[in-house]
C-alpha positions as CSV (number, residue, x, y, z in Angstrom):
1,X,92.3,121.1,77.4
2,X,91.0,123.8,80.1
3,X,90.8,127.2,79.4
4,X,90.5,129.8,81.7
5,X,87.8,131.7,79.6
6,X,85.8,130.6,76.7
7,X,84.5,132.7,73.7
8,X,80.6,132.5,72.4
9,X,78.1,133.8,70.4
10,X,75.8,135.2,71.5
11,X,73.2,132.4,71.4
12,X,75.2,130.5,73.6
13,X,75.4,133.2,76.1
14,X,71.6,133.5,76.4
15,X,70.7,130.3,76.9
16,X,73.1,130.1,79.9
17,X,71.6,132.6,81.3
18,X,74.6,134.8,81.6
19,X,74.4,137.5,78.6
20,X,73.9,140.2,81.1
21,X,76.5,139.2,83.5
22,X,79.7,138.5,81.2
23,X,82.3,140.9,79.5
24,X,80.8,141.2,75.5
25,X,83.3,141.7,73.1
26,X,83.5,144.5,70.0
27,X,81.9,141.4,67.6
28,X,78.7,140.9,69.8
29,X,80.5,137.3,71.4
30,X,81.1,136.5,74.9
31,X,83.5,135.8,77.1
32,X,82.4,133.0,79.3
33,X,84.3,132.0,82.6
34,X,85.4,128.0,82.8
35,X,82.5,127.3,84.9
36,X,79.8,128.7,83.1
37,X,80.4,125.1,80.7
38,X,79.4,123.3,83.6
39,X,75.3,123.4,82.9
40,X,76.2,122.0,79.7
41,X,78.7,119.3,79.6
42,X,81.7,120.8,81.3
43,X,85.3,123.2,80.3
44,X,86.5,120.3,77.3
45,X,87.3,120.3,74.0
46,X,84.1,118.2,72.8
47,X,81.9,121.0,74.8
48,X,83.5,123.9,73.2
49,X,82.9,122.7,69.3
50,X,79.2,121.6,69.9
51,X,79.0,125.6,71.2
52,X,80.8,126.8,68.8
53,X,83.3,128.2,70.9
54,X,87.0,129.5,71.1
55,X,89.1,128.9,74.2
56,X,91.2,131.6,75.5
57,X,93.9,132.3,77.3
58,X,94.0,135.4,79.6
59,X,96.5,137.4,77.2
60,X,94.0,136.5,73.9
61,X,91.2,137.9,76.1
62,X,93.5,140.9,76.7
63,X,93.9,141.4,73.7
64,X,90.4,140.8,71.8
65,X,89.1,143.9,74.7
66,X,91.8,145.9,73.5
67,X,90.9,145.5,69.9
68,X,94.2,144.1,69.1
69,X,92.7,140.9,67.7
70,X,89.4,139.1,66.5
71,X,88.7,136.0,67.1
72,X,86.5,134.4,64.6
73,X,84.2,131.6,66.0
74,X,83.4,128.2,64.1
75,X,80.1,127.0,63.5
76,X,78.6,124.8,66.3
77,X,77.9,121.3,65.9
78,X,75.1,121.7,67.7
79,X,72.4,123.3,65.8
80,X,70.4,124.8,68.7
81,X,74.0,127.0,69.7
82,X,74.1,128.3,65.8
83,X,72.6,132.1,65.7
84,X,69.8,132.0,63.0
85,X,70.0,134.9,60.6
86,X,67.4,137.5,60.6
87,X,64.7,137.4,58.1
88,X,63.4,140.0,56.7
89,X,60.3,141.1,54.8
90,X,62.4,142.8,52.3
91,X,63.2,139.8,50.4
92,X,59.8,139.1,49.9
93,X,58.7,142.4,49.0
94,X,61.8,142.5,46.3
95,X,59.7,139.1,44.9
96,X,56.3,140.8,44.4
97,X,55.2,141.7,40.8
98,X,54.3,145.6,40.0
């Protein structure tokens, strides 16, 4: 199916090149337009799981602005979409002996 807009991570966004030119949402995702896909297999069903992305219609965009709604996001089958946690050095500080 083709949706008119298609929700991210941020990963996804950055590597499109189009972080700092699409609407971000209150959970730090995107909202891509139906062509931005193009670079990267096209606006299909196969494309948006190996990103790890939600199709949208205009009304669930609507209402994901407005707050109304959070969409959550499934992994991506495509590891280099996934957004890698954040290590820190407190775990390894926690490990250190006194």
């Amino acid at each position: 199916m083709i949706y008119p807009y298609i929700k991210v991570n941020s990963k996804v966004a950055e590597i499109l090149g189009v972080a700092d030119q699409r609407p971000q949402f209150e959970d730090g995702s995107y909202m891509l337009w139906k062509f931005d896909l193009m670079a990267i297999g096209g606006n299909n069903d196969e494309t948006i799981r190996k990103i790890g992305g939600v199709g949208m219609t205009s009304a669930q965009v609507r209402a994901e602005q407005q707050g109304e709604t959070i969409t959550p996001l499934p992994e991506p089958e495509d590891p280099q979409y996934r957004v890698s946690a954040v290590i820190t050095n407190d775990v390894e500080d926690n490990n250190k002996e006194e």
